[in-house]
C-alpha positions as CSV (number, residue, x, y, z in Angstrom):
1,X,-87.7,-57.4,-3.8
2,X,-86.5,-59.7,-0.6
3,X,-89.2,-59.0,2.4
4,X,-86.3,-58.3,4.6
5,X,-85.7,-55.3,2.4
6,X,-88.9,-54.2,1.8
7,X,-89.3,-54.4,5.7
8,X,-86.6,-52.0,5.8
9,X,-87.7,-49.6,3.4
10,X,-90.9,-49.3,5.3
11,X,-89.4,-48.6,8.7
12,X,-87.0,-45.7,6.6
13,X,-89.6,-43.5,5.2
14,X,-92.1,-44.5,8.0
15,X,-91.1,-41.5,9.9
16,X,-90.2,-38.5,7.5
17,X,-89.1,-36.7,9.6
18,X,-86.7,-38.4,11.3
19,X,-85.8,-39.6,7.7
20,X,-84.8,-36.2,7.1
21,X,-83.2,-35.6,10.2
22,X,-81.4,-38.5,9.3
23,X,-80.1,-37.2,5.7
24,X,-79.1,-34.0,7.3
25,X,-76.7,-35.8,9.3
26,X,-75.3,-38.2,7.0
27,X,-74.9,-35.2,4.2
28,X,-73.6,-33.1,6.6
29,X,-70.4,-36.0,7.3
30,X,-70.2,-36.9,4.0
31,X,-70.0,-33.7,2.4
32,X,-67.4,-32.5,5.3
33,X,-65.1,-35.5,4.9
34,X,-65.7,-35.2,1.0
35,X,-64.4,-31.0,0.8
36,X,-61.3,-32.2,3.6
37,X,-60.1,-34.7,1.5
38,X,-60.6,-32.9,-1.9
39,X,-58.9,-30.1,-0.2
40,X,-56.2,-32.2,0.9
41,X,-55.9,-33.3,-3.0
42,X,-56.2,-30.2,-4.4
43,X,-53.4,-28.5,-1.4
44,X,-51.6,-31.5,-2.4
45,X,-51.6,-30.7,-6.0
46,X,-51.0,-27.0,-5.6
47,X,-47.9,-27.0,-3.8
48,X,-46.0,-29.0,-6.7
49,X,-47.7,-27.7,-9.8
50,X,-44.0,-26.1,-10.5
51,X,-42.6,-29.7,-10.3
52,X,-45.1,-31.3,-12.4
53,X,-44.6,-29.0,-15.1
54,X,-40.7,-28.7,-15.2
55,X,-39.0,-31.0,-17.8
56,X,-36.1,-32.9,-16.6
57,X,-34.8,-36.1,-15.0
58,X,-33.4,-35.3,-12.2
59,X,-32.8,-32.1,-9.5
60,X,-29.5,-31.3,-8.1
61,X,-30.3,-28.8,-4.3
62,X,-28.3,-27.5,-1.7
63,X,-28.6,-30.7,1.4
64,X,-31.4,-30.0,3.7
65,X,-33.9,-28.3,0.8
66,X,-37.4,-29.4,2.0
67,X,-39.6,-28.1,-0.8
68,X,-39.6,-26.3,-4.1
69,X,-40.1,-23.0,-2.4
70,X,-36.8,-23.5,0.1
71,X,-34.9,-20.5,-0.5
72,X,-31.7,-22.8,0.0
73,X,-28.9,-21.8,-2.7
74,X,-26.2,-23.4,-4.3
75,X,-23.1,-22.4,-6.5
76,X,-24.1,-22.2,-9.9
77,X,-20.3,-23.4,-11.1
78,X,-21.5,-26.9,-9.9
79,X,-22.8,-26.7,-13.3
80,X,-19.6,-27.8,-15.2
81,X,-19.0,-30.5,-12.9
82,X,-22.7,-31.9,-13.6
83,X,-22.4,-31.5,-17.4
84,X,-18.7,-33.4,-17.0
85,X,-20.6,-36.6,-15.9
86,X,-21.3,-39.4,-18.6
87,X,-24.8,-39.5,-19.5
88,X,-25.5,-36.0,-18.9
89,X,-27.2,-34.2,-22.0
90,X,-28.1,-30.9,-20.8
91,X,-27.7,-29.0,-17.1
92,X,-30.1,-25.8,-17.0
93,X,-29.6,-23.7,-13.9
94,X,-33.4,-22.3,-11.8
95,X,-34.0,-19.9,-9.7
96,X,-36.9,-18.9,-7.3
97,X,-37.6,-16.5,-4.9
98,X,-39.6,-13.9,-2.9
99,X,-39.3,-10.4,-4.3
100,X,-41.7,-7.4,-3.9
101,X,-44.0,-5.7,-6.8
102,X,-44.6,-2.1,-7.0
103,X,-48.0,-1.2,-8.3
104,X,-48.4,2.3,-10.3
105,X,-49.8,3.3,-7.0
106,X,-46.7,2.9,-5.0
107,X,-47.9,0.1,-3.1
108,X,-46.2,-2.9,-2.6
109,X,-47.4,-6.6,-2.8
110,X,-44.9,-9.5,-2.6
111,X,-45.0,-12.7,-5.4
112,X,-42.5,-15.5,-6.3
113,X,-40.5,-15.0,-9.5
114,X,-39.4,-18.1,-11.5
115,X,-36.5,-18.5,-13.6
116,X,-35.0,-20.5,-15.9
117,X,-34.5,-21.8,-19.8
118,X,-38.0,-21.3,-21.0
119,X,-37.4,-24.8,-22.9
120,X,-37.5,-26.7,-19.7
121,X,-39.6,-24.6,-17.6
122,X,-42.0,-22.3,-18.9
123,X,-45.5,-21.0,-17.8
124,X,-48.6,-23.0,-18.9
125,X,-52.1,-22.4,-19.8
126,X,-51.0,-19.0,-21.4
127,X,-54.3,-17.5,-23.1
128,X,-52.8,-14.1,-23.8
129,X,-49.1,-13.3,-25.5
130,X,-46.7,-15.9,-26.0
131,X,-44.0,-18.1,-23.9
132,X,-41.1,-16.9,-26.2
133,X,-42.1,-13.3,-25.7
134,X,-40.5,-13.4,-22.5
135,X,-37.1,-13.5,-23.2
136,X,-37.1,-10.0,-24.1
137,X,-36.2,-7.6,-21.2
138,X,-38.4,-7.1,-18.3
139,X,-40.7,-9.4,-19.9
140,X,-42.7,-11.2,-17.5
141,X,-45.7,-14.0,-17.2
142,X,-48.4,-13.3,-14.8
143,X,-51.9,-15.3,-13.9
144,X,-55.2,-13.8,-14.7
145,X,-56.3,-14.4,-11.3
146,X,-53.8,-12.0,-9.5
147,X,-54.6,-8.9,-12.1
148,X,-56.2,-7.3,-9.1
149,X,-53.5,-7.6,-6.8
150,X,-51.0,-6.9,-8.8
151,X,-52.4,-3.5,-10.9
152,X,-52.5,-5.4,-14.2
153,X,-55.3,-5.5,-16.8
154,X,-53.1,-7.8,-19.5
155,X,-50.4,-7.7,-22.1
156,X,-48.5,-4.7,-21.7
157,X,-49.3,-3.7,-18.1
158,X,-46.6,-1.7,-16.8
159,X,-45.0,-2.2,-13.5
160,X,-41.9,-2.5,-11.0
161,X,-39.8,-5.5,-9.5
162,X,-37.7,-4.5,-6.9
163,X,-36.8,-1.3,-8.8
164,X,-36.4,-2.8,-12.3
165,X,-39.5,-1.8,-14.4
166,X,-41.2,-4.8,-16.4
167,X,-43.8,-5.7,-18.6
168,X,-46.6,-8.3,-18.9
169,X,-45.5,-10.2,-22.1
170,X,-48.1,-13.0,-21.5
171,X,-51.2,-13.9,-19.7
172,X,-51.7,-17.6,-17.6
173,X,-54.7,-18.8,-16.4
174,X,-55.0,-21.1,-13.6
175,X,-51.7,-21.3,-12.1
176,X,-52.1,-20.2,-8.3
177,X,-50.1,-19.9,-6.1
178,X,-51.0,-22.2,-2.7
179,X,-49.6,-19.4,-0.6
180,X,-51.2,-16.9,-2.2
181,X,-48.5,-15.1,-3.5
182,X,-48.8,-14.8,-7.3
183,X,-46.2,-16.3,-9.2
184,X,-43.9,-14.7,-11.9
185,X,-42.2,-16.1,-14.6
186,X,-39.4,-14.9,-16.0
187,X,-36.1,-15.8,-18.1
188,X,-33.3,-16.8,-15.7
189,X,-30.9,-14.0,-16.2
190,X,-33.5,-11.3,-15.4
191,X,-35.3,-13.3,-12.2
192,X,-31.9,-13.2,-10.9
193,X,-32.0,-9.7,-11.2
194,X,-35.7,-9.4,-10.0
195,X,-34.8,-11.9,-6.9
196,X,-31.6,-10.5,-6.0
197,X,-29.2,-13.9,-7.0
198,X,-25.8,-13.3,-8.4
199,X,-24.9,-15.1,-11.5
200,X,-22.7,-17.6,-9.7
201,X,-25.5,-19.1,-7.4
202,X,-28.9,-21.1,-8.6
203,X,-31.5,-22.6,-6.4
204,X,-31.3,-25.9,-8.3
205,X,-30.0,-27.0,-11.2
206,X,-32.2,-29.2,-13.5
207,X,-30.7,-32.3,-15.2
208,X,-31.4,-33.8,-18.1
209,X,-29.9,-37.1,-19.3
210,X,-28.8,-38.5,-22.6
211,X,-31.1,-40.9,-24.3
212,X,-30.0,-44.6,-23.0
213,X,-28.3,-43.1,-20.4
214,X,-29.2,-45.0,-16.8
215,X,-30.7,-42.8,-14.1
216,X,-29.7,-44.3,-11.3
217,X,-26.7,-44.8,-12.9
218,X,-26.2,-41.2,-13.2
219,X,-27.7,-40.1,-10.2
220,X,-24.9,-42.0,-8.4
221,X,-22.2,-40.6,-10.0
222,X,-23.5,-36.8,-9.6
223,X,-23.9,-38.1,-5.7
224,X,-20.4,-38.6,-5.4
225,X,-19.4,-35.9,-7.2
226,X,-21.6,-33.5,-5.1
227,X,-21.2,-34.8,-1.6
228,X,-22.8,-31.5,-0.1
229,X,-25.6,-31.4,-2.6
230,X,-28.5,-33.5,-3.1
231,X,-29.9,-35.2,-6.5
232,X,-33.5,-36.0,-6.7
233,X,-35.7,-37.8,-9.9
234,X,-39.1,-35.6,-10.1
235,X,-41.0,-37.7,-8.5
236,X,-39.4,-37.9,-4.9
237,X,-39.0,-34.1,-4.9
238,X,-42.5,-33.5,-5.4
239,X,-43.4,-36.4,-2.9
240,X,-40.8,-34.7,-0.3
241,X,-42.5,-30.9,-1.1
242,X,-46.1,-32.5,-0.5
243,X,-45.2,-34.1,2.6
244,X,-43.6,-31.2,3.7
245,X,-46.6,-28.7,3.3
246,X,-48.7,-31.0,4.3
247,X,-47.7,-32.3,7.7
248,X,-44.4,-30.3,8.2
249,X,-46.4,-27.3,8.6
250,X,-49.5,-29.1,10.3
251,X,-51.7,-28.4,7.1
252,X,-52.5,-32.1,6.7
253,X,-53.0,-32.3,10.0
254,X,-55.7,-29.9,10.2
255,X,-57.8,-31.1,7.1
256,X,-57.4,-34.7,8.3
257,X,-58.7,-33.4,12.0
258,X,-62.4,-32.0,9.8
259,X,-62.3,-35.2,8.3
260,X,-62.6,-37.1,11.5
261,X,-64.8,-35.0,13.2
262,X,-67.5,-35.6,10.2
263,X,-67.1,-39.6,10.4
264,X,-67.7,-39.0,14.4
265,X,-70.6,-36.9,13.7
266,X,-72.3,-38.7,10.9
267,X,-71.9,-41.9,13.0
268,X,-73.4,-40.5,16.3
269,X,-76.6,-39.2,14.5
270,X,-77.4,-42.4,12.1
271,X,-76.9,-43.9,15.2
272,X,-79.0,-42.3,17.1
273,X,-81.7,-42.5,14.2
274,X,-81.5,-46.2,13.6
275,X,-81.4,-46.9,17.6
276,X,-84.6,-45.2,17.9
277,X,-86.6,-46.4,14.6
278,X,-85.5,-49.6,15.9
279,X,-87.0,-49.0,19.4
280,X,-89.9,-47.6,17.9
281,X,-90.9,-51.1,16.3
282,X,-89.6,-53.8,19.2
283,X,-92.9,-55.1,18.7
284,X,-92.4,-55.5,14.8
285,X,-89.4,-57.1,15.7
286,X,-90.7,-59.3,18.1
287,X,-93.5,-60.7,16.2
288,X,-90.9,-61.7,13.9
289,X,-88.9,-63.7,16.2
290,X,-92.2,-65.4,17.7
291,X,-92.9,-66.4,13.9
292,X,-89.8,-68.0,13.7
293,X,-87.6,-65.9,12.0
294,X,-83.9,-65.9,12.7
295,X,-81.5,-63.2,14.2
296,X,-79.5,-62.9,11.2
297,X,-82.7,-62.1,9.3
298,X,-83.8,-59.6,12.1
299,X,-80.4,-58.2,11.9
300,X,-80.5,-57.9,7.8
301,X,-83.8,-55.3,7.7
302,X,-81.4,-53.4,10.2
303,X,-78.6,-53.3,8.5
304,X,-80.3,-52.7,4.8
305,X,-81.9,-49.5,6.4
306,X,-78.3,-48.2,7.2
307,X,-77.4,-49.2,4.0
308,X,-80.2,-47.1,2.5
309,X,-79.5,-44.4,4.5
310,X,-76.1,-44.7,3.4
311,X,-76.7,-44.6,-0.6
312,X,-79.3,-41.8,-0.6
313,X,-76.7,-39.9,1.9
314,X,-74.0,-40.5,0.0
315,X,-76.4,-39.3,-3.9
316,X,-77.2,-35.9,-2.1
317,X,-73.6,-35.4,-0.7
318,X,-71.8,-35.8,-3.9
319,X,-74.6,-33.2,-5.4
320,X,-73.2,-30.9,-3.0
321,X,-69.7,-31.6,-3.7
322,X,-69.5,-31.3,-6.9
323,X,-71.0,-27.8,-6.7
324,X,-68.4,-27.3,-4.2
325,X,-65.9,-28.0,-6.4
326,X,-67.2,-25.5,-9.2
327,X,-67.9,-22.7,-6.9
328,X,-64.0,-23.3,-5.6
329,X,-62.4,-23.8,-9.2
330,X,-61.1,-20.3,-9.7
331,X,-60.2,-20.0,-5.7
332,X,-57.1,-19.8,-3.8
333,X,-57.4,-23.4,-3.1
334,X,-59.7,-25.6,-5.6
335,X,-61.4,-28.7,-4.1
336,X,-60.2,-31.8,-5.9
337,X,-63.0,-34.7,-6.5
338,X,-61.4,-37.9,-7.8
339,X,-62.9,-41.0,-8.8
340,X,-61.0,-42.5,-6.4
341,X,-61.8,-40.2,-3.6
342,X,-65.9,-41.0,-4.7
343,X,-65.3,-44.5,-4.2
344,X,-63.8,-44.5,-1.1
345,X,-66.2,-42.3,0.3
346,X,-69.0,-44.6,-0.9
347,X,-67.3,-47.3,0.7
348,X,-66.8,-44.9,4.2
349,X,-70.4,-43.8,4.1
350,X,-71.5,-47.3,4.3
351,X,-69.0,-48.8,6.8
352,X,-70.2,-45.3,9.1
353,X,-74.0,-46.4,8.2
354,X,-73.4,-49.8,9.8
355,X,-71.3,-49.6,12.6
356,X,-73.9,-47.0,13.4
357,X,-76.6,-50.1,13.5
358,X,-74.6,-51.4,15.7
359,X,-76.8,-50.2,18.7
360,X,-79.8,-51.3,17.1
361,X,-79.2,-54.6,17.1
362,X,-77.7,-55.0,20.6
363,X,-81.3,-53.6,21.6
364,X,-83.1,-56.0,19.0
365,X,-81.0,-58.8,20.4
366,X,-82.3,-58.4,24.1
367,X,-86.5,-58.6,22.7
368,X,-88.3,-61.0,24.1
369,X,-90.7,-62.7,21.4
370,X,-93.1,-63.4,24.7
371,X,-93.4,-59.8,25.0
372,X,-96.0,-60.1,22.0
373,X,-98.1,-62.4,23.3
374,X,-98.3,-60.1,27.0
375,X,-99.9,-57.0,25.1
């Protein structure tokens, strides 16, 4: 092991108790930046888990929609004209909206209902009753996690949507809503019904293309042919519903906000520790310059003690997260720990353990070697 490092593993765990102030601090940043930004993730994730899981190439929305749950409308006879454009396989009509369910009690408790061909939208993770159950009348899909909330205990729970009775038909688990209102699935003809659409109006319509066909191809001709309508491939209407939720509403804002306060405050207090181990052993420091030894090797134990700090921070910090993200796994917003996101907290903790040595070594580089020989 180089001295330098061994010098700076000494001057770490000389003080304990400062060590642990120390690691308080830095886990206290790191986790907080580590549960923003997996909350950012996993809010990012939520509010397009309907996207991800639709099949089809491309989205045709009334101009102006700014995310999957706009309750913007458009004429449904827009369907011929999309079907009548070359490379166009299949045009399946989808509906969404707010609508209000009436528990046995007589209470009320509003949820989204979701509508379409059960081929190209359907619910996932079902664990109870099947997908083609629910073309049957007042069949509906529901999510184990709103049972409560909704006066369900599974498969044939009874109930009432807007004066229409229905019946759970099959049980989801895991797909939450990220505004906490439960979603519903349903068959298109009857979430019209539940929503309160007529049959001539959809909220989108879903495209799907011919093999061979070109997209952009298509997508340009459907363009022109609906000037006052909008066509989309999955992946920018999921990027424009993200962004939306995220800093149209300030949502991003706010996590990003935590997430800087924990970088400021993790970098104040290693600060503060290494500026006052460092102080603590000027004379250490000076005996090393009066042997000879070079700022940059001064500068090194400093710096590998941040460095130290920042690993063994950044070990206990992840601990914690990852229990974070169990214990928020079935909640109303799940923290989401990447690989990535590990990694570039790594990276972060380190950068924030070194600037914060900063200070110490602009007081290491003002010692005086003499000063050793005047004791």
């Amino acid at each position: 092991m180089p001295l330098n490092l061994i010098l700076a593993t000494r001057n770490l765990f000389y003080d304990r108790l400062r060590f642990v102030a120390t690691m308080i601090g830095i886990v206290f940043s790191v986790v907080l930046v580590m549960v923003q930004m997996g909350l950012y993730l996993g809010f990012g994730q939520m509010v397009t888990t309907v996207i991800d899981h639709t099949s089809t190439d491309l989205w045709v929305m009334r101009h102006g929609t700014k995310c999957f749950e706009d309750p913007s409308l458009l004429s449904a006879n827009k369907q011929t004209r999309v079907a009548a454009i070359a490379g166009v396989a299949e045009t399946i009509p989808l509906v969404i909206g707010f609508s209000g369910w009436i528990l046995p009690s007589g209470e009320i408790t509003p949820v989204f209902v979701v509508g379409s061909d059960l081929q190209t939208l359907q619910p996932w993770n079902v664990t109870e009753g099947t997908v083609q159950a629910l073309s049957a009348p007042g069949a509906v899909a529901v999510d184990r996690s709103y049972f409560e909330r909704l006066g369900v205990s599974g498969i044939g729970s009874k109930a009432n949507i807007r004066g229409h009775n229905v019946s759970v038909a099959a049980v989801t688990d895991g797909i939450r809503s990220f505004t906490t209102t439960p979603y519903i699935f349903s068959d298109l003809s009857h979430a019209r019904t539940y929503i309160g659409i007529p049959s001539t109006m959809a909220s989108y319509l879903l495209v799907k293309l011919r093999p061979g066909a070109n997209l952009d191809d298509v997508r340009h001709e459907l363009q022109a042919s609906l000037p006052d309508s909008e066509v989309l491939t999955s992946a920018e209407f999921r990027e424009r519903s993200r962004l939306y939720w995220l800093f149209g509403t300030g949502a991003g804002a706010a996590l990003f906000a935590g997430a800087i306060l924990g970088i400021i405050v993790g970098t104040v207090i290693v600060g503060q520790t290494l500026y006052s181990s460092t102080k603590d052993h000027l004379d250490e420091f000076a005996t090393l310059r009066a042997m000879g030894s070079s700022r940059g090797y001064i500068y090194s134990v400093i710096i590998y003690q941040a460095l130290l700090n920042a690993v063994i921070g950044f070990g206990l910090a992840t601990l914690i997260g990852f229990a974070v993200v169990r214990l928020t796994m079935n909640g109303a917003l799940p923290v989401l720990i990447t690989p990535t996101l590990i990694l570039a907290m790594l990276v972060l903790t380190m950068i924030m353990c070194v600037v914060s040595a900063l200070a110490a070594i602009f007081r290491v580089l003002r010692v005086d070697p003499v000063m050793v020989f005047t004791r």
